[in-house]
PyMOL Python script that loads the backbone (N, CA, C, O; Angstrom):
from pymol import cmd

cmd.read_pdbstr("""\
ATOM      1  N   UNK A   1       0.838  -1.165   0.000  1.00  0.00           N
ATOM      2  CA  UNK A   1       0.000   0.000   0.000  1.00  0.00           C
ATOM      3  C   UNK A   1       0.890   1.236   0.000  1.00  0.00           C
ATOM      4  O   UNK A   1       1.955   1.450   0.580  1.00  0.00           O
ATOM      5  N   UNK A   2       0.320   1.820  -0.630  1.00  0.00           N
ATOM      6  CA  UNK A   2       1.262   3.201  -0.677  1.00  0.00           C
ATOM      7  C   UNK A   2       1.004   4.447   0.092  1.00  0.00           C
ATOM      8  O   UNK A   2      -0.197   4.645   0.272  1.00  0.00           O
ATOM      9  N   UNK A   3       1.747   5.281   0.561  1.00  0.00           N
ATOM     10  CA  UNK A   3       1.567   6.536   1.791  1.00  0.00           C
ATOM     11  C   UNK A   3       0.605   7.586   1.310  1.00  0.00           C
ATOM     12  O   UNK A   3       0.597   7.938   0.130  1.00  0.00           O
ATOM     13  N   UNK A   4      -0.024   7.977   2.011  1.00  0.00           N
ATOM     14  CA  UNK A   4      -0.464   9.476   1.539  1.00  0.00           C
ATOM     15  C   UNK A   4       0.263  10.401   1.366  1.00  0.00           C
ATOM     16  O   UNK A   4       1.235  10.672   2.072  1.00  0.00           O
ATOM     17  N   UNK A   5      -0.114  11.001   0.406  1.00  0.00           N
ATOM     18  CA  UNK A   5       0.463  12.120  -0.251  1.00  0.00           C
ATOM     19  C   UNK A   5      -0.700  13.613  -0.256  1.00  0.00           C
ATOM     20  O   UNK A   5      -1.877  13.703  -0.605  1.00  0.00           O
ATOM     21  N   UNK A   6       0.174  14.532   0.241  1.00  0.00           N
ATOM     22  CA  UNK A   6      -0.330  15.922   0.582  1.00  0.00           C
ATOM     23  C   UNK A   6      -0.123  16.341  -1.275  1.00  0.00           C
ATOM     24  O   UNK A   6       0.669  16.024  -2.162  1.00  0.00           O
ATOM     25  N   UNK A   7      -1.363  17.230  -1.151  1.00  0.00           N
ATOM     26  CA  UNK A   7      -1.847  17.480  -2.988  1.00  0.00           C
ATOM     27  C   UNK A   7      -2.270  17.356  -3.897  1.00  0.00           C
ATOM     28  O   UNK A   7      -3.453  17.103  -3.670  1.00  0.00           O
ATOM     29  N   UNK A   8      -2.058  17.358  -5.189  1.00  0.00           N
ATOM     30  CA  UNK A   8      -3.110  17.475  -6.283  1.00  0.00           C
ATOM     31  C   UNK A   8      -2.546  15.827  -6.501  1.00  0.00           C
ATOM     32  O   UNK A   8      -1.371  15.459  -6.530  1.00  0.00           O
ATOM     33  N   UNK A   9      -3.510  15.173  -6.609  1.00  0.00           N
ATOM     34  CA  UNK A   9      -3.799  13.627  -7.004  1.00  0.00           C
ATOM     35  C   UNK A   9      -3.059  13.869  -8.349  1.00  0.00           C
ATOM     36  O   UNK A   9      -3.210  14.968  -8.883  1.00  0.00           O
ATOM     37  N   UNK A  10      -1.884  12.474  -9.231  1.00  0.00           N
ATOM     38  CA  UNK A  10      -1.406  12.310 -10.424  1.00  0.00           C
ATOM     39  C   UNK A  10      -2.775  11.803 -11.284  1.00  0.00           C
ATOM     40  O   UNK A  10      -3.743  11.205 -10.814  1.00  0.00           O
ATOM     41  N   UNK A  11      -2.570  12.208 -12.631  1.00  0.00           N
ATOM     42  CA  UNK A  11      -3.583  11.862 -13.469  1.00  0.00           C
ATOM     43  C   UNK A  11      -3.516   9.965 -13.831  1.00  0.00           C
ATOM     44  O   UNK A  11      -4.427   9.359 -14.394  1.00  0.00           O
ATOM     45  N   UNK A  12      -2.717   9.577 -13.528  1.00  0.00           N
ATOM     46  CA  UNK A  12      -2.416   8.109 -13.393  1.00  0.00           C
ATOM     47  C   UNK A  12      -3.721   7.534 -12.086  1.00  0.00           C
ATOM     48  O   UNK A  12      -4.696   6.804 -12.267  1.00  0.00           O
ATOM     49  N   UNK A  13      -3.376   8.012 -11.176  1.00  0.00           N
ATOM     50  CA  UNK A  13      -3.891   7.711  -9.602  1.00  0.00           C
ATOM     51  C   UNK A  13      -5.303   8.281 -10.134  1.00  0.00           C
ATOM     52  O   UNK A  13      -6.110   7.355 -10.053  1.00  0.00           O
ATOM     53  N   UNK A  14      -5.915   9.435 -10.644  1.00  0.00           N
ATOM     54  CA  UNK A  14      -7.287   9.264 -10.817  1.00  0.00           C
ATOM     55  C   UNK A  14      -7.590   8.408 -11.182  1.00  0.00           C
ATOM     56  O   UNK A  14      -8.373   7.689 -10.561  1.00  0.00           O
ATOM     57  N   UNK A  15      -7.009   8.044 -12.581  1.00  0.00           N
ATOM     58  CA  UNK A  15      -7.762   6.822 -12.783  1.00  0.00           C
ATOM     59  C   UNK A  15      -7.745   5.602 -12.803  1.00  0.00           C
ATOM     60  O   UNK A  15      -8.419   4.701 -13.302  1.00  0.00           O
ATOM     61  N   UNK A  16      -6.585   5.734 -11.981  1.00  0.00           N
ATOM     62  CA  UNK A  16      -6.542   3.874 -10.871  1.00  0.00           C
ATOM     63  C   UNK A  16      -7.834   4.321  -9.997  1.00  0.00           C
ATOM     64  O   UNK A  16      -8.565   3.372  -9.713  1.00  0.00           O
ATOM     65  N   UNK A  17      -8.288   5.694  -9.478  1.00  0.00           N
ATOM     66  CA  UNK A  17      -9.178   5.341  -8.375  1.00  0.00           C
ATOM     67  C   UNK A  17     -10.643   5.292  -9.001  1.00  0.00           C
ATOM     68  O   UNK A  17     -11.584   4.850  -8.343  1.00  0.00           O
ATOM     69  N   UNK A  18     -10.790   5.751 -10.260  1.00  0.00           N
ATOM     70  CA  UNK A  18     -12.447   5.978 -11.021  1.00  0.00           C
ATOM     71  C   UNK A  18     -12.648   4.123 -11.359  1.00  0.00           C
ATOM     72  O   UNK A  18     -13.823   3.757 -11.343  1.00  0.00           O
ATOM     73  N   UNK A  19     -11.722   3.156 -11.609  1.00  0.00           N
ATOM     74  CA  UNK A  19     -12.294   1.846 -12.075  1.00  0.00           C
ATOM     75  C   UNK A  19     -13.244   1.240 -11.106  1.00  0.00           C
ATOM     76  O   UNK A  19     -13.176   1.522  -9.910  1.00  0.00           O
ATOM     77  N   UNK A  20     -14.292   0.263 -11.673  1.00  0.00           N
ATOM     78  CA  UNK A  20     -15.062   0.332 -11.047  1.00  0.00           C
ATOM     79  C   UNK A  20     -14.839  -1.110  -9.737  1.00  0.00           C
ATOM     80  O   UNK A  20     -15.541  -1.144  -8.726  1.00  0.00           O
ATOM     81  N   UNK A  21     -13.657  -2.276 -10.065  1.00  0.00           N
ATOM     82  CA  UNK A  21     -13.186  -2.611  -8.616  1.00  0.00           C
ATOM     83  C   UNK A  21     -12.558  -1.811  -7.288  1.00  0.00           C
ATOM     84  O   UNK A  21     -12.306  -2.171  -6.138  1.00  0.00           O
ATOM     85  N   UNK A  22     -12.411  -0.385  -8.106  1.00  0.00           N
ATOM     86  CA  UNK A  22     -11.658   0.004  -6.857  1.00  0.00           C
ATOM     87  C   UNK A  22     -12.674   1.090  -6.281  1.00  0.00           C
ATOM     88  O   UNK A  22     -12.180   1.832  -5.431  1.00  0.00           O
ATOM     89  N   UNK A  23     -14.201   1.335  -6.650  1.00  0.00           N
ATOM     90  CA  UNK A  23     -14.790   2.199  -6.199  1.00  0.00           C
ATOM     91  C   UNK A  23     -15.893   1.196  -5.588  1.00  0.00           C
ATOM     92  O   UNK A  23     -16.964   1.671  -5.210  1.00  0.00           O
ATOM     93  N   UNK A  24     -15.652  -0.144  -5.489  1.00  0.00           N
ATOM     94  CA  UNK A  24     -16.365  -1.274  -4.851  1.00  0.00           C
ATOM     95  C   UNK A  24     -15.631  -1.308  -3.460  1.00  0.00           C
ATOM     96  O   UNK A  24     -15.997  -1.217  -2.288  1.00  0.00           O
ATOM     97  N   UNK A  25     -14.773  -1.431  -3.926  1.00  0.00           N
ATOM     98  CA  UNK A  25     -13.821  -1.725  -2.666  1.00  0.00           C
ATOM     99  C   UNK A  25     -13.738  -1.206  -1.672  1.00  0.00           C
ATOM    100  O   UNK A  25     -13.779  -1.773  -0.580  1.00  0.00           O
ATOM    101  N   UNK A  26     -13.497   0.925  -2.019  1.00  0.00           N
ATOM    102  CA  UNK A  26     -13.935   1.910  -1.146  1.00  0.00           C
ATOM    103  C   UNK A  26     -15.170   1.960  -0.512  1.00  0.00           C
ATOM    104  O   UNK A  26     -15.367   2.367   0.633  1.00  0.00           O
ATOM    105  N   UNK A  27     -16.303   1.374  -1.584  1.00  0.00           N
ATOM    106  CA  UNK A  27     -18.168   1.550  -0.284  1.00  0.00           C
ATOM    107  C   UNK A  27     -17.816   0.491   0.312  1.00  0.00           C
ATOM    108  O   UNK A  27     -17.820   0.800   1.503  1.00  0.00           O
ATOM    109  N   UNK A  28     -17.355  -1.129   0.162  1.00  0.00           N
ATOM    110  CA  UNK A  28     -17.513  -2.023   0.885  1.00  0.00           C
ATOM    111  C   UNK A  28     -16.572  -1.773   2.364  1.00  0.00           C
ATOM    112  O   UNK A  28     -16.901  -2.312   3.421  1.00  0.00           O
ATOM    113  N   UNK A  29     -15.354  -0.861   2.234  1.00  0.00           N
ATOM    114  CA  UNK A  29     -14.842  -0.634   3.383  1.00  0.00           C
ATOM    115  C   UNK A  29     -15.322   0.131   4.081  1.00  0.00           C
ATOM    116  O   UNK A  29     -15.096   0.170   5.290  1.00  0.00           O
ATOM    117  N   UNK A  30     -16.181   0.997   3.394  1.00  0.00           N
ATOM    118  CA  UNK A  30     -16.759   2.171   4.222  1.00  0.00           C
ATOM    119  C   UNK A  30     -18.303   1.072   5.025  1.00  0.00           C
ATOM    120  O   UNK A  30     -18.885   1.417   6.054  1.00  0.00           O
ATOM    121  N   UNK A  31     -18.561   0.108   4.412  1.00  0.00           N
ATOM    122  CA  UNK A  31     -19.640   0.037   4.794  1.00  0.00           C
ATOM    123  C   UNK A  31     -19.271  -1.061   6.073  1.00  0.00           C
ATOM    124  O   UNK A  31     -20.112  -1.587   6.801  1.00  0.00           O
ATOM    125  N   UNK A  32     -18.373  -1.180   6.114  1.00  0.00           N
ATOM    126  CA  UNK A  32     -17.675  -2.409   7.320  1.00  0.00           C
ATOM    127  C   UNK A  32     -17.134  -1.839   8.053  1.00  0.00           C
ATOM    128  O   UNK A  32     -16.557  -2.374   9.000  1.00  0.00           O
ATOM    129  N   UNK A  33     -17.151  -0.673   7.860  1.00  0.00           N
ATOM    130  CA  UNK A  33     -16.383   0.323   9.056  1.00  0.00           C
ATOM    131  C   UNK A  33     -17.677   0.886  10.156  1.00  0.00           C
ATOM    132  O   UNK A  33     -17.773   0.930  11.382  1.00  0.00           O
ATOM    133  N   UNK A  34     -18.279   1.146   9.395  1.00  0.00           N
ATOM    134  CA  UNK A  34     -19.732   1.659   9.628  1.00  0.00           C
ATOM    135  C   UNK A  34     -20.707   0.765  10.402  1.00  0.00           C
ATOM    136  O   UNK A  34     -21.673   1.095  11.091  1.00  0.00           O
ATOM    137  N   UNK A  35     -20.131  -0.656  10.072  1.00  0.00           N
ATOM    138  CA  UNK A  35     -21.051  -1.741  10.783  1.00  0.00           C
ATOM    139  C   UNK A  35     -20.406  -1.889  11.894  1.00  0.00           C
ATOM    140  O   UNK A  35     -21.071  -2.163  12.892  1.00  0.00           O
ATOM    141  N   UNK A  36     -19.140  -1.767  11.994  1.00  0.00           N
ATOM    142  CA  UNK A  36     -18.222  -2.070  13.403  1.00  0.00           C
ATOM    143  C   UNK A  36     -18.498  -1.041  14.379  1.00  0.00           C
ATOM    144  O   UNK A  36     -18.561  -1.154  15.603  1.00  0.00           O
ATOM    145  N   UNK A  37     -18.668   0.072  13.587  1.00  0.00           N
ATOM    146  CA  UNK A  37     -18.986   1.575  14.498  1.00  0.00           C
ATOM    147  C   UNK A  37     -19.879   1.153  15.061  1.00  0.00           C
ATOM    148  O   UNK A  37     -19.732   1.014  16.275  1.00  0.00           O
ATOM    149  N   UNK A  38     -21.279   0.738  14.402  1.00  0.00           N
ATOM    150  CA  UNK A  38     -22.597   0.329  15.362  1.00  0.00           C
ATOM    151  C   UNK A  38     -22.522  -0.698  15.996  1.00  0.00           C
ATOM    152  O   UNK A  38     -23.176  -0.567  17.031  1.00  0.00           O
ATOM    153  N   UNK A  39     -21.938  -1.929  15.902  1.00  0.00           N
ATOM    154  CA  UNK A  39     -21.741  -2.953  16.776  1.00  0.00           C
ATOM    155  C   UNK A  39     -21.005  -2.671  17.998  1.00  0.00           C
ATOM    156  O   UNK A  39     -21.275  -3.204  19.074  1.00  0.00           O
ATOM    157  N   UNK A  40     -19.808  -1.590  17.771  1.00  0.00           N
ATOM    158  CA  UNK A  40     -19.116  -0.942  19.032  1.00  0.00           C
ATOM    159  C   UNK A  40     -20.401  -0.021  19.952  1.00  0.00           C
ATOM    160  O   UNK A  40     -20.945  -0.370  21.000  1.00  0.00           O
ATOM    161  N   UNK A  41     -20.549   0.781  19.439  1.00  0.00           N
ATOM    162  CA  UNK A  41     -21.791   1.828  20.169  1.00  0.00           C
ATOM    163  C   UNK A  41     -23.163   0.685  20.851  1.00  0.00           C
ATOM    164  O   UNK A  41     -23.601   0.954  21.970  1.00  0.00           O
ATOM    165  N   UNK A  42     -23.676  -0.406  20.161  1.00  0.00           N
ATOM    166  CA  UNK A  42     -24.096  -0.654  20.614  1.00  0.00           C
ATOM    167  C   UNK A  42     -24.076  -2.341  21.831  1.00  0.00           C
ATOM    168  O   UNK A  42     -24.929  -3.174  22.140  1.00  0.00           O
ATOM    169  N   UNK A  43     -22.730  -2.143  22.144  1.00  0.00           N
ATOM    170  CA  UNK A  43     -22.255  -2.696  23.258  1.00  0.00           C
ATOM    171  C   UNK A  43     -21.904  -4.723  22.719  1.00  0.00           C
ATOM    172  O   UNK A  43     -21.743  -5.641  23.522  1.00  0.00           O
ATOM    173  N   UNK A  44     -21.884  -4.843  21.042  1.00  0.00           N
ATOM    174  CA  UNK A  44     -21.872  -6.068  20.941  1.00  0.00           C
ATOM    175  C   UNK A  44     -20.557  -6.497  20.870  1.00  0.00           C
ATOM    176  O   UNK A  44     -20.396  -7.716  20.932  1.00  0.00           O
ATOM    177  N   UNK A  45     -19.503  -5.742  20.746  1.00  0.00           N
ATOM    178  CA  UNK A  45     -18.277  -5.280  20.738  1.00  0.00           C
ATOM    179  C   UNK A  45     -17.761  -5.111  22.201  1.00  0.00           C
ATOM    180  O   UNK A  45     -17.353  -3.958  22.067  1.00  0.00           O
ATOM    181  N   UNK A  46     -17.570  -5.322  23.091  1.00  0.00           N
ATOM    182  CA  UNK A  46     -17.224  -4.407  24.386  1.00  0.00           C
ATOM    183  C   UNK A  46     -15.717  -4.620  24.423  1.00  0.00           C
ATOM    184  O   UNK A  46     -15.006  -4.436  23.435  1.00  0.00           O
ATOM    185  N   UNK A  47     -15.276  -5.008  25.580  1.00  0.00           N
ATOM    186  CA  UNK A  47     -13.897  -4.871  25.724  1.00  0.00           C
ATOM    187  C   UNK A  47     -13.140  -6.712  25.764  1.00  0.00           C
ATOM    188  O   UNK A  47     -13.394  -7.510  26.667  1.00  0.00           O
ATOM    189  N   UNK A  48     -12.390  -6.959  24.782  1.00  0.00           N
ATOM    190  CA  UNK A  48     -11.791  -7.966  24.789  1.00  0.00           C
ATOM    191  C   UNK A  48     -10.950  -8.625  25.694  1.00  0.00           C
ATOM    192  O   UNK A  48      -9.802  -8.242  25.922  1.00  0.00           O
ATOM    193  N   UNK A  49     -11.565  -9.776  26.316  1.00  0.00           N
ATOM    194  CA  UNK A  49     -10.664 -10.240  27.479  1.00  0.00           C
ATOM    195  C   UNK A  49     -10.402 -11.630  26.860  1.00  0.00           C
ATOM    196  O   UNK A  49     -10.574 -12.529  27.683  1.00  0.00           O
ATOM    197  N   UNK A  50     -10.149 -11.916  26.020  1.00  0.00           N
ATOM    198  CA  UNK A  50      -9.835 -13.052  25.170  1.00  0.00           C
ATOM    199  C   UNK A  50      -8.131 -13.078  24.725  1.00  0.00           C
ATOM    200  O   UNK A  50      -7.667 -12.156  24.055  1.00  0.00           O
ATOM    201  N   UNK A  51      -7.364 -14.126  25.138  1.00  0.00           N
ATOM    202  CA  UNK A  51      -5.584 -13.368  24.726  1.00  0.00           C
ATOM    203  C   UNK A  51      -5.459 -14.376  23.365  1.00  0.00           C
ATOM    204  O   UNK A  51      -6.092 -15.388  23.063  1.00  0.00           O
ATOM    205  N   UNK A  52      -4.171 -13.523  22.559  1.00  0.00           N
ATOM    206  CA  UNK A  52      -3.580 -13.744  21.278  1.00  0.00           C
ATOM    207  C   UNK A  52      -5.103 -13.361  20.270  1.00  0.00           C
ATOM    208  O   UNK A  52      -6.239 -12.992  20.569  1.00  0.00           O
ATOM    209  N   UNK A  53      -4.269 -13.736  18.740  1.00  0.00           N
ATOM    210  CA  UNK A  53      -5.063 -13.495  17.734  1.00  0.00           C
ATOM    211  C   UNK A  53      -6.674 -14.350  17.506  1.00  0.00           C
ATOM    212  O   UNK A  53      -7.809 -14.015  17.166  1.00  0.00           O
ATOM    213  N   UNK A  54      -5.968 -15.633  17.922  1.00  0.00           N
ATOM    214  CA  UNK A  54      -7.128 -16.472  17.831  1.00  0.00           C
ATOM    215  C   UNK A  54      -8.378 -16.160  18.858  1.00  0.00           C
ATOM    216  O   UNK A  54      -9.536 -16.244  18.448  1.00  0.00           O
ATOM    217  N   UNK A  55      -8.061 -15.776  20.293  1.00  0.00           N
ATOM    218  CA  UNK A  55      -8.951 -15.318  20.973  1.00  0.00           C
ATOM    219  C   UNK A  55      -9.451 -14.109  20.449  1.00  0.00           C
ATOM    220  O   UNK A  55     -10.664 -13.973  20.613  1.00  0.00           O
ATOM    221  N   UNK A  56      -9.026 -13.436  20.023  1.00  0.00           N
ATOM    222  CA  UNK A  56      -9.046 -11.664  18.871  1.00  0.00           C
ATOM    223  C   UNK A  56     -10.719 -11.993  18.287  1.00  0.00           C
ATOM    224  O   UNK A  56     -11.813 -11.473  18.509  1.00  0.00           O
ATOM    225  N   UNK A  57     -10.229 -13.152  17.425  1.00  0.00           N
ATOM    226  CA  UNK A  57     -11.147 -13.418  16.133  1.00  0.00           C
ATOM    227  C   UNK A  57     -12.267 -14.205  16.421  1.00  0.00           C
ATOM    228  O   UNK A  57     -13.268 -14.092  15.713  1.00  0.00           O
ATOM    229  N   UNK A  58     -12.219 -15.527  18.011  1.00  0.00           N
ATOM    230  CA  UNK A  58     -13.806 -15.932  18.337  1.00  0.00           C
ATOM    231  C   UNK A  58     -14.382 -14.731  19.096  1.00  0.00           C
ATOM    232  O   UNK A  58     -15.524 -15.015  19.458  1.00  0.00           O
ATOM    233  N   UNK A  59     -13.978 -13.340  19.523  1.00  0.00           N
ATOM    234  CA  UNK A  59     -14.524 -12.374  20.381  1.00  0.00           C
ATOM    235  C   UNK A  59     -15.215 -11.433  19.495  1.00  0.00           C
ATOM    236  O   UNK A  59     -16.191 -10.724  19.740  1.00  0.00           O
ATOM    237  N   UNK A  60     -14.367 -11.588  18.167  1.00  0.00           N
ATOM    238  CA  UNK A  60     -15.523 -10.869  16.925  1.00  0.00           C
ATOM    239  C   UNK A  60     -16.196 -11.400  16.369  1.00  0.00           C
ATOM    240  O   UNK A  60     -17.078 -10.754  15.802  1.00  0.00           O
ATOM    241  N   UNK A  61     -16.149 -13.316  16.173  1.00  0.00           N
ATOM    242  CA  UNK A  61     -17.003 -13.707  15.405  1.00  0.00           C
ATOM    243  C   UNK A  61     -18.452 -14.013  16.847  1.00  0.00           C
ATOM    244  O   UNK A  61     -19.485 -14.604  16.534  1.00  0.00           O
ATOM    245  N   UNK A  62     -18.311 -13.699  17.734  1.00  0.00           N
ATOM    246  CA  UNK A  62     -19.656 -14.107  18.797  1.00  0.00           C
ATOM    247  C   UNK A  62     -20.305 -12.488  18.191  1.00  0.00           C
ATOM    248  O   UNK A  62     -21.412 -12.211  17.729  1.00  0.00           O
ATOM    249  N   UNK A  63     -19.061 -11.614  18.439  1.00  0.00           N
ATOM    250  CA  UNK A  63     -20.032 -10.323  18.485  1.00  0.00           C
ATOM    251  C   UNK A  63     -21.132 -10.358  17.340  1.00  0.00           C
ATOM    252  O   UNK A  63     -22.350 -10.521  17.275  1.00  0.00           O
ATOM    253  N   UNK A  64     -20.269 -10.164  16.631  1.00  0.00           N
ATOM    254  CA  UNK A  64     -21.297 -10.541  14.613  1.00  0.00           C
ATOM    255  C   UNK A  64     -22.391 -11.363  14.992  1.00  0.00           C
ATOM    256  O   UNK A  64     -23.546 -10.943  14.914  1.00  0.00           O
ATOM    257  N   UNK A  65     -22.049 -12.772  15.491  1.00  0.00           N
ATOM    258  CA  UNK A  65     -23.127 -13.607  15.760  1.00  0.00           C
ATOM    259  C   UNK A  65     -24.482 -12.839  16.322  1.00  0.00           C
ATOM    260  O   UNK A  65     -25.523 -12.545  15.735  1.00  0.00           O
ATOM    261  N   UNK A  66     -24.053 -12.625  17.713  1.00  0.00           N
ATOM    262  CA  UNK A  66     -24.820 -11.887  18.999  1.00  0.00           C
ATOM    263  C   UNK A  66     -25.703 -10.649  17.834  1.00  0.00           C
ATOM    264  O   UNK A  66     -26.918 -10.763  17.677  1.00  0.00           O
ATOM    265  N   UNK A  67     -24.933  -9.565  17.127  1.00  0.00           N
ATOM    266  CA  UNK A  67     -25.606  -8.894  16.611  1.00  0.00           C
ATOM    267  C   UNK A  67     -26.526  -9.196  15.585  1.00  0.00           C
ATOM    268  O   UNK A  67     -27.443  -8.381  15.490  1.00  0.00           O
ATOM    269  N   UNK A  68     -26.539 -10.205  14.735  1.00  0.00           N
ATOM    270  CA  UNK A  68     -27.093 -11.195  13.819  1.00  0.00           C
ATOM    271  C   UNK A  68     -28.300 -11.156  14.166  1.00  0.00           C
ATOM    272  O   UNK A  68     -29.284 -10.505  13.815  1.00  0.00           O
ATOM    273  N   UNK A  69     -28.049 -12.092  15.047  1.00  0.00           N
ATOM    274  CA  UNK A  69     -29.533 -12.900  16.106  1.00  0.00           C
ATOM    275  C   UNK A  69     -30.465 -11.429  16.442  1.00  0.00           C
ATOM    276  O   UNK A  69     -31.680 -11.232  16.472  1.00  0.00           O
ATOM    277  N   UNK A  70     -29.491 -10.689  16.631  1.00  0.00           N
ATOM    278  CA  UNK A  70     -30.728  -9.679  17.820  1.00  0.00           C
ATOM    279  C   UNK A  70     -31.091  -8.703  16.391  1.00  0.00           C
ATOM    280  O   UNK A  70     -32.108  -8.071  16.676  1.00  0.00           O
ATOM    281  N   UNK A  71     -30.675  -8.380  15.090  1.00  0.00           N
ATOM    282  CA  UNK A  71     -31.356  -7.753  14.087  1.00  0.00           C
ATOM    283  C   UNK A  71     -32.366  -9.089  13.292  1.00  0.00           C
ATOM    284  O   UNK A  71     -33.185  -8.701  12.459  1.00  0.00           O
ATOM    285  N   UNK A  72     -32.276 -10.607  13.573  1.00  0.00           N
ATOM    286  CA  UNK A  72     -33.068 -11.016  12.948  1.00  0.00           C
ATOM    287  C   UNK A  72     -34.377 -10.752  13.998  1.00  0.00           C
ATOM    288  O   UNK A  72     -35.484 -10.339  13.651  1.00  0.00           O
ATOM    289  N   UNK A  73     -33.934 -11.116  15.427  1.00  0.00           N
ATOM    290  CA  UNK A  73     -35.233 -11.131  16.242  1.00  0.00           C
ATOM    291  C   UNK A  73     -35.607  -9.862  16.079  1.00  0.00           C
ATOM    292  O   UNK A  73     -36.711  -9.988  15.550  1.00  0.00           O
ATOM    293  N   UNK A  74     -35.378  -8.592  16.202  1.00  0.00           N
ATOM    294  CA  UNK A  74     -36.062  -7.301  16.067  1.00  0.00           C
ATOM    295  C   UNK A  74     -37.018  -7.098  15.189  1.00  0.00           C
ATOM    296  O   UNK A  74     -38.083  -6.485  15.258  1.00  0.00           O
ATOM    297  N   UNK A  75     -36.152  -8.093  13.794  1.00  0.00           N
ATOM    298  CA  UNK A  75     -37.292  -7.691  12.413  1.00  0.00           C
ATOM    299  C   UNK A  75     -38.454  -9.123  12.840  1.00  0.00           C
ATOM    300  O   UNK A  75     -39.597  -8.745  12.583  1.00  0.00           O
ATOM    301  N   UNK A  76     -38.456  -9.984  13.167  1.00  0.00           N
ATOM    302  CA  UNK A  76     -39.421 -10.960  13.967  1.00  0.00           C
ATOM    303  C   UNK A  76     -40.459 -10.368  14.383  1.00  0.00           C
ATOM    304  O   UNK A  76     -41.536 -10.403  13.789  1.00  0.00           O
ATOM    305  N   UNK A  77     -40.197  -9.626  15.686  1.00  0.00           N
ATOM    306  CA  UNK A  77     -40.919  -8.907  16.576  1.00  0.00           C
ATOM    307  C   UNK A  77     -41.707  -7.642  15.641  1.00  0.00           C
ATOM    308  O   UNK A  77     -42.882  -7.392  15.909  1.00  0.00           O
ATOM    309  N   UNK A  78     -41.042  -6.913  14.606  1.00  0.00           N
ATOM    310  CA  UNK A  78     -41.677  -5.853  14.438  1.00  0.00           C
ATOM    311  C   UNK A  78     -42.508  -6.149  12.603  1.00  0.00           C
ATOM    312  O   UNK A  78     -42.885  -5.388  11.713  1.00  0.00           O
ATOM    313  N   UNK A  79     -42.479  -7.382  12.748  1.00  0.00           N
ATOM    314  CA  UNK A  79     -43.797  -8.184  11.516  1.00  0.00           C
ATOM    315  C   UNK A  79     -45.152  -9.056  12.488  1.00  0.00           C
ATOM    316  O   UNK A  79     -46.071  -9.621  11.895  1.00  0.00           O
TER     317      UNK A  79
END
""", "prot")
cmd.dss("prot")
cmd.show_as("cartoon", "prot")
cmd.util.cbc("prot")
cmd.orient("prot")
C-alpha cells in the first residue's frame, strides 16, 4: 500500500481510483467500518478479554453472531 500524499492527485492515480473494482472496494470498506462503528456503540463489541489473535477473532465472530440474532429477532418482533 502506498503513503499518503499531501496534494493534487497524479492523473495516473485518478484513474486507478475511477475503475469500477476500486470504487467497490472503497463503499464495501466504508460500509464495514460503519457496521463495526454500530456494533461498538451498541455494546456487541465491548472490551476484549480473550488473549492472542485467535482469541481476537472468536470475540468478533460471537459479536457478529450476537448482533445477527438480535437484528433477525427485532425484524421478527416488528412483523
Amino acid at each position: 500500500m502506498l503513503a499518503q500524499r499531501a496534494g493534487k492527485k497524479s492523473a495516473e492515480r485518478e484513474e486507478h481510483e475511477r475503475q469500477r473494482w476500486f470504487k467497490r472496494a472503497r463503499r464495501f470498506r466504508a460500509g464495514i467500518e460503519g457496521r463495526i462503528s454500530v456494533m461498538k456503540r451498541r455494546e456487541y463489541l465491548g472490551r476484549c478479554r480473550d488473549r492472542g489473535e485467535e482469541g481476537f477473532g472468536r470475540w468478533v465472530g460471537w459479536g457478529v453472531l450476537t448482533a445477527n440474532l438480535d437484528t433477525i429477532a427485532q425484524t421478527l418482533v416488528a412483523r
